[in-house]
N, CA, C and O of each residue as an XYZ file, in Angstrom:
448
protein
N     -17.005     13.061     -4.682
C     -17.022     12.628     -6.054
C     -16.921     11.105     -6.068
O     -16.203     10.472     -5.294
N     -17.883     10.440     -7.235
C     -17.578      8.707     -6.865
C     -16.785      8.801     -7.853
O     -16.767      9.598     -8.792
N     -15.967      7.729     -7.524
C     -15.149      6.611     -8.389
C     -15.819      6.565     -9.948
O     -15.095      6.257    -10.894
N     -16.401      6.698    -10.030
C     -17.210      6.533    -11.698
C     -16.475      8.106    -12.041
O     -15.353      8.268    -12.521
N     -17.333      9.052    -11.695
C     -17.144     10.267    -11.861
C     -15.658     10.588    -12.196
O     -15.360     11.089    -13.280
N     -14.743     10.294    -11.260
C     -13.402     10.808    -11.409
C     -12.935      9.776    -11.918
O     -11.872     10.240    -12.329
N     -12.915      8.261    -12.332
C     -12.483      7.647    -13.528
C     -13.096      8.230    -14.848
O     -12.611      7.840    -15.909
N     -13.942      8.973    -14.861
C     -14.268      9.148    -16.361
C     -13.387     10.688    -16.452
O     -12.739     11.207    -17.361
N     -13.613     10.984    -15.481
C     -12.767     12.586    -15.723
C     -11.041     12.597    -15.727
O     -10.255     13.530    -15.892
N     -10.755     10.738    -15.399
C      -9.125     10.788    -15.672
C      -9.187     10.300    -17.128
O      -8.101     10.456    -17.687
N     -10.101      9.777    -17.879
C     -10.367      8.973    -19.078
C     -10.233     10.696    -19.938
O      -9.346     10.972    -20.745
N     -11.161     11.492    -19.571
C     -11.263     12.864    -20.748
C      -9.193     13.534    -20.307
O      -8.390     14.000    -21.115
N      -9.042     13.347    -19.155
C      -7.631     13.849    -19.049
C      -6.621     13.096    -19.739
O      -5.709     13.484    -20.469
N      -6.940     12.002    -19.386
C      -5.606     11.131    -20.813
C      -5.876     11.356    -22.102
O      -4.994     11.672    -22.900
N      -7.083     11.218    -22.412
C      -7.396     11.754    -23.862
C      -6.737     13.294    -24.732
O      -6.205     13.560    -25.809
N      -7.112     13.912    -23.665
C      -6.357     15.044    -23.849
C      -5.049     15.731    -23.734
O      -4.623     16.786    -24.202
N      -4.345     14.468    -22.677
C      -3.244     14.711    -22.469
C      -2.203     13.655    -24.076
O      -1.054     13.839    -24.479
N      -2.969     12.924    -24.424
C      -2.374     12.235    -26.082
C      -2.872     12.876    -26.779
O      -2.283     12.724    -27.849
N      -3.610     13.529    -26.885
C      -4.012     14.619    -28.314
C      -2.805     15.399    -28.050
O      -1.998     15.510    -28.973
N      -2.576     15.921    -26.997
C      -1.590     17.391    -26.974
C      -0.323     16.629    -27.619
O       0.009     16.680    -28.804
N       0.258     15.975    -26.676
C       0.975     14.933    -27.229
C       1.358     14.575    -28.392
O       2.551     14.557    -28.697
N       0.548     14.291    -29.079
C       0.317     13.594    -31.002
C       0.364     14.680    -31.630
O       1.117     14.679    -32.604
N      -0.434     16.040    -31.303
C       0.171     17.158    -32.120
C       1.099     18.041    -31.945
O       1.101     19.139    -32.501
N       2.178     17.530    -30.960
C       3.267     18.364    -30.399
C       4.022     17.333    -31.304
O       4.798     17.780    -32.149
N       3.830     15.867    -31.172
C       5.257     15.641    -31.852
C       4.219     15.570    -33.670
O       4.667     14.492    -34.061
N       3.818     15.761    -34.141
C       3.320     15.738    -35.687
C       3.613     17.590    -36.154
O       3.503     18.139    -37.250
N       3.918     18.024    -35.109
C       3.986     19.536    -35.276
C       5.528     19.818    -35.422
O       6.087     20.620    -36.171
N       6.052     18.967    -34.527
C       7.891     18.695    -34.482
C       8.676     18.206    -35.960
O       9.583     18.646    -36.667
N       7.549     16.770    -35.964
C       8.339     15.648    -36.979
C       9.086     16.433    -38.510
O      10.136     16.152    -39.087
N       7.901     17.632    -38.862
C       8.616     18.132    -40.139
C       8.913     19.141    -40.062
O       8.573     19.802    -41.044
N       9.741     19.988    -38.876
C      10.228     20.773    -38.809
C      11.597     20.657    -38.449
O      11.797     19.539    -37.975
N      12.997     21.619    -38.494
C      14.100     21.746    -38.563
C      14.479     22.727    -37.170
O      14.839     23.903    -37.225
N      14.307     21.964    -36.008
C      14.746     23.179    -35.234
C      15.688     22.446    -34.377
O      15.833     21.228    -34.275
N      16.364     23.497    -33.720
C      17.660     23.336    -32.389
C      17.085     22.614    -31.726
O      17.775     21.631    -31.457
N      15.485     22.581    -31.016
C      14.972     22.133    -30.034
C      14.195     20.537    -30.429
O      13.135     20.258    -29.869
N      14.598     19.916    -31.063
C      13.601     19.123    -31.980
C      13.533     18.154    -31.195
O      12.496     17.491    -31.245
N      14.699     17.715    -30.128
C      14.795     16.179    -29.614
C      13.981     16.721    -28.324
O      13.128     15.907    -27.970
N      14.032     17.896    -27.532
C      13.635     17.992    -26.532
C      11.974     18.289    -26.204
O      11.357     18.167    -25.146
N      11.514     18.732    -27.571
C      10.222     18.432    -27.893
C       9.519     17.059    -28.280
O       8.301     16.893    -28.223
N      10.248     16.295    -28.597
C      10.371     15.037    -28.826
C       9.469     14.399    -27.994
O       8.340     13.918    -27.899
N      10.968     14.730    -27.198
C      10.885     13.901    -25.630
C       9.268     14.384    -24.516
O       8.755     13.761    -23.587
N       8.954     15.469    -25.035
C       7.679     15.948    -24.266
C       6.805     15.317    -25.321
O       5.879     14.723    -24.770
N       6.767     15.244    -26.393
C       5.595     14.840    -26.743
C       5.378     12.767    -26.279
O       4.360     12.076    -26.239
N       6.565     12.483    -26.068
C       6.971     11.622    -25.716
C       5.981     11.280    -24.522
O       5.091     10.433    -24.440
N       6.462     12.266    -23.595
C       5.488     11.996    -22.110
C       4.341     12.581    -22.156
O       4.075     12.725    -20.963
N       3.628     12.941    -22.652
C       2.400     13.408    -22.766
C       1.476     12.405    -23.398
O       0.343     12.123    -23.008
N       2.081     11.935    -24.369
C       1.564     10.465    -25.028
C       1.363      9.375    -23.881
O       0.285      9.021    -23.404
N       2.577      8.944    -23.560
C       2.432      8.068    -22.167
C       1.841      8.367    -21.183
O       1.084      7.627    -20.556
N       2.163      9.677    -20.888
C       0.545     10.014    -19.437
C      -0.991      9.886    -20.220
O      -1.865      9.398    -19.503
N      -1.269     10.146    -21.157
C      -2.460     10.074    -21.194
C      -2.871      8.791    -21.681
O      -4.050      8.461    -21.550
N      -2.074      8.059    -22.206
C      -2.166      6.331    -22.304
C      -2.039      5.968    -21.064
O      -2.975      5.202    -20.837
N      -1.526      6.069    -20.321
C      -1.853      5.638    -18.796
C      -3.054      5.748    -17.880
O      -3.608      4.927    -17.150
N      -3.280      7.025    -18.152
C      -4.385      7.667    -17.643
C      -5.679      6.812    -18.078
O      -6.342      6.059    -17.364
N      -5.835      7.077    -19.227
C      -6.977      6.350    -20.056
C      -6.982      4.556    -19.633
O      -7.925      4.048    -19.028
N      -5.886      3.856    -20.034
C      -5.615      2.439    -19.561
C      -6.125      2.494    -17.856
O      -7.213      2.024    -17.523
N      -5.522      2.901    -17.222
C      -5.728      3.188    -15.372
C      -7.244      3.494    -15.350
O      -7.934      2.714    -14.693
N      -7.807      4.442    -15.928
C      -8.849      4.690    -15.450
C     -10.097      3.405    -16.074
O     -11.072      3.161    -15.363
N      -9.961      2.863    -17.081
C     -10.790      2.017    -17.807
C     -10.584      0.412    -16.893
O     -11.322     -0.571    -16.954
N      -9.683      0.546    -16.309
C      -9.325     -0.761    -15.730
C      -9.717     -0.869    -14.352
O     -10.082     -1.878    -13.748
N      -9.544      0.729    -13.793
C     -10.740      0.935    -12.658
C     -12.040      0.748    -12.757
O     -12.558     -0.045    -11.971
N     -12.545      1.172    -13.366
C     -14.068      0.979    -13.923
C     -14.451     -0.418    -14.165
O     -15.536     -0.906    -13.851
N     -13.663     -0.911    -14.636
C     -14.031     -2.678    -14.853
C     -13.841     -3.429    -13.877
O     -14.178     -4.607    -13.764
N     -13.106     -2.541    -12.886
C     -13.124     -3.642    -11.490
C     -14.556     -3.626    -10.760
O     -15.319     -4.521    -10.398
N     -14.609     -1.616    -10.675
C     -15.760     -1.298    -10.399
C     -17.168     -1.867    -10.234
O     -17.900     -2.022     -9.257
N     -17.291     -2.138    -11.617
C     -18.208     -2.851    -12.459
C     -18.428     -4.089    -11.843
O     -19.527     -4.621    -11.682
N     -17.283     -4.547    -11.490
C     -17.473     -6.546    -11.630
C     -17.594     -6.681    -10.064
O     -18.329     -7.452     -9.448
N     -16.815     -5.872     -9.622
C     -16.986     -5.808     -8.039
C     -18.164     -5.752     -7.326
O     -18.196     -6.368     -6.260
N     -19.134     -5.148     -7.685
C     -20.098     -4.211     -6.830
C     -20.502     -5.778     -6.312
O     -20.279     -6.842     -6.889
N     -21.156     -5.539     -5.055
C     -22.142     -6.443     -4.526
C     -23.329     -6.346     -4.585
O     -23.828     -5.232     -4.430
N     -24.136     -7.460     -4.824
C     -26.069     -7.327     -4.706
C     -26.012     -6.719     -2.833
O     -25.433     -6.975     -1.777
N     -27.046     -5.790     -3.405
C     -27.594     -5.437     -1.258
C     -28.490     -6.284     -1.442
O     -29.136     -6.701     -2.403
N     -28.411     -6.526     -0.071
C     -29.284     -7.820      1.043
C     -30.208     -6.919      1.166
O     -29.831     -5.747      1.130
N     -31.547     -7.183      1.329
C     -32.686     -6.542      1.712
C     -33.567     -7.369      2.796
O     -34.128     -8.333      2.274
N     -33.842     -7.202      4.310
C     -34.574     -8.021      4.923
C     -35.749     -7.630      4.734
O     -36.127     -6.529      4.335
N     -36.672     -9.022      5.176
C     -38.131     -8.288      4.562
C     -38.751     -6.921      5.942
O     -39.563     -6.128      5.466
N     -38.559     -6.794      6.773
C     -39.107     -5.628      7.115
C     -38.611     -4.532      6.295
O     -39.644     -3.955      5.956
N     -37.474     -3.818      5.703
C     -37.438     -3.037      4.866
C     -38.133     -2.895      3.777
O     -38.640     -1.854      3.359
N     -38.180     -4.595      3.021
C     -38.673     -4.507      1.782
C     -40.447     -3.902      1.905
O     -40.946     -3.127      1.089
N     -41.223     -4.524      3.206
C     -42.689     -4.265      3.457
C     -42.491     -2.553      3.739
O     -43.212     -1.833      3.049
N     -41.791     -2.046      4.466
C     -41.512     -0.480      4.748
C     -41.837      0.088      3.443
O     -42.710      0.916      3.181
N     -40.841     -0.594      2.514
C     -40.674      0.204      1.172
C     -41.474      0.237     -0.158
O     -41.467      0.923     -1.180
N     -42.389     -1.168      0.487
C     -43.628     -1.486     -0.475
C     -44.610     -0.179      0.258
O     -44.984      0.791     -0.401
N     -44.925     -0.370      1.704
C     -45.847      0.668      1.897
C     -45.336      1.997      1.240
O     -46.067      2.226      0.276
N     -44.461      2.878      1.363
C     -43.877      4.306      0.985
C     -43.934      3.945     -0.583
O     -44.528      4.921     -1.043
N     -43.699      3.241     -1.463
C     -44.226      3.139     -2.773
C     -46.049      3.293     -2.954
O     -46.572      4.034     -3.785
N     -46.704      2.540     -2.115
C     -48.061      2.604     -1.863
C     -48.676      3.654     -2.191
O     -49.315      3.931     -3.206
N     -48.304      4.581     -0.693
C     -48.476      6.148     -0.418
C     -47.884      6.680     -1.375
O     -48.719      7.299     -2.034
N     -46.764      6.780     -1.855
C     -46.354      7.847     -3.126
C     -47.361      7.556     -4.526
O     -47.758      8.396     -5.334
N     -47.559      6.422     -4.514
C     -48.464      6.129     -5.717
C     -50.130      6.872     -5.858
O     -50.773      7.277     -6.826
N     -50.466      6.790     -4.088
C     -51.432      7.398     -3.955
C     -51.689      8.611     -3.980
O     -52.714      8.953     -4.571
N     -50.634      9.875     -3.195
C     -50.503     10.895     -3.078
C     -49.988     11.442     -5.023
O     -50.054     12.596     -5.446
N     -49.641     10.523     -5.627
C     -49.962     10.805     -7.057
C     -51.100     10.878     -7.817
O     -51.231     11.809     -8.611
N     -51.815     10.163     -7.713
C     -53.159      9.673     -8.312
C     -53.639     10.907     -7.563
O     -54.111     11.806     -8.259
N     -53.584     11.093     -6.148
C     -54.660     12.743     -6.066
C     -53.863     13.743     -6.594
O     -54.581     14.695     -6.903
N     -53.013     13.892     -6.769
C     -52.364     14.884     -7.235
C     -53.271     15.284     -9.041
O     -53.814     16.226     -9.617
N     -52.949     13.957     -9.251
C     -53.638     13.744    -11.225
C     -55.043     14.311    -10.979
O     -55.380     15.363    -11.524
N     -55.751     13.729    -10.284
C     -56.911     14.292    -10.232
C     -57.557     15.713     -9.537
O     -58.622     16.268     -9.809
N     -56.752     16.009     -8.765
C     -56.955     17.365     -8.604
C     -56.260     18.384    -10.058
O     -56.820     19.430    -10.386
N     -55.396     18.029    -10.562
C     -55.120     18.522    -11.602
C     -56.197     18.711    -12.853
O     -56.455     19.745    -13.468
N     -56.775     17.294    -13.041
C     -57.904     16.841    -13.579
C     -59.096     17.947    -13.676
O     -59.652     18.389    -14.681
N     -59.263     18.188    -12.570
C     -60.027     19.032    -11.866
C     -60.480     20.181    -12.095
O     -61.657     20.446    -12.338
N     -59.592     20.924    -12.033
C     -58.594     22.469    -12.591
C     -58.509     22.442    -13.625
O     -58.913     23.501    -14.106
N     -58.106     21.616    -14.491
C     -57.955     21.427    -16.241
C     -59.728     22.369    -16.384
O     -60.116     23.472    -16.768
N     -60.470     20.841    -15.688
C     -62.242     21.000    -16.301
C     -62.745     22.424    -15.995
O     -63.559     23.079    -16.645
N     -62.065     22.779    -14.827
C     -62.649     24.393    -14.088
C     -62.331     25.298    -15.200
O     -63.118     26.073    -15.743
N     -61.030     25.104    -15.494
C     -60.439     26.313    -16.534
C     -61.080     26.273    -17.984
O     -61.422     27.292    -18.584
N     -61.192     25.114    -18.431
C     -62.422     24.642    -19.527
C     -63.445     25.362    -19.774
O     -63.663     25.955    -20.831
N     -64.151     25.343    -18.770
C     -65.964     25.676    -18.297
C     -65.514     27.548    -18.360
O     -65.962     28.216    -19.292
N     -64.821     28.060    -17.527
C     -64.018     29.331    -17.242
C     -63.885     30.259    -18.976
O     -64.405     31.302    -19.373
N     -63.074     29.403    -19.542
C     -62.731     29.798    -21.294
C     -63.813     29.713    -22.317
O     -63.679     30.352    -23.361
N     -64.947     28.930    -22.099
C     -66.258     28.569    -22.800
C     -66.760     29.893    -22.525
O     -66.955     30.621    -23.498
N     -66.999     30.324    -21.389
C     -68.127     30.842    -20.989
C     -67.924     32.440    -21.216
O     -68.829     33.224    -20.929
C-alpha cells in the first residue's frame, strides 16, 4: 500500500472517528444519566483521535507532495523509450486499420 493510499485511509478514519465522537457527546450533553462524565470523557477521545488522525495524515501528504524528487533520465533510456512509444504507436495504427477493415467487411456483409 503507498503512503498516499494509507494517508487518505487514516484521513476517512479520523473523520469518522470525530463524527462518532461529536455524536456521542451531542447525544450525552442533554441527557441526565449516572454515566454522563464517563461518556464525556470518550467522546472526549474519539474527538482527539480523529483530529489527530486527520491533522497527521494531511501533514504527511504535504511532505509527500513537496518531497518527491524529479527522476534523472539518461539519454539512452530516454531514445529506448522514444523507440517503444514509436512501436506502440505503430502496432496501434494497424490495429485501427485492421479494425477499419472489418467495420467495411461487415458493411458490404449487412447491405447485401
Amino acid at each position: 500500500m503507498s503512503n498516499k493510499s494509507r494517508n487518505v485511509i487514516w484521513i476517512v478514519a479520523g473523520m469518522y472517528l470525530s463524527y462518532t465522537g461529536y455524536n456521542l457527546f451531542q447525544n450525552v450533553w442533554g441527557t441526565d444519566t449516572d454515566k454522563k462524565v464517563l461518556f464525556m470523557i470518550f467522546a472526549a477521545v474519539f474527538l482527539g483521535a480523529g483530529v489527530f488522525l486527520i491533522v497527521y495524515a494531511i501533514r504527511n501528504l504535504y511532505k509527500n507532495i513537496n518531497s518527491e524528487d524529479p527522476v534523472e533520465v539518461d539519454e539512452e533510456d530516454a531514445k529506448e523509450g522514444a523507440e517503444e512509444a514509436q512501436k506502440a504507436i505503430k502496432k496501434i495504427e494497424e490495429q485501427d486499420s485492421e479494425d477499419e477493415d472489418s467495420e467495411a467487411v461487415e458493411a458490404d456483409v449487412k447491405e447485401k
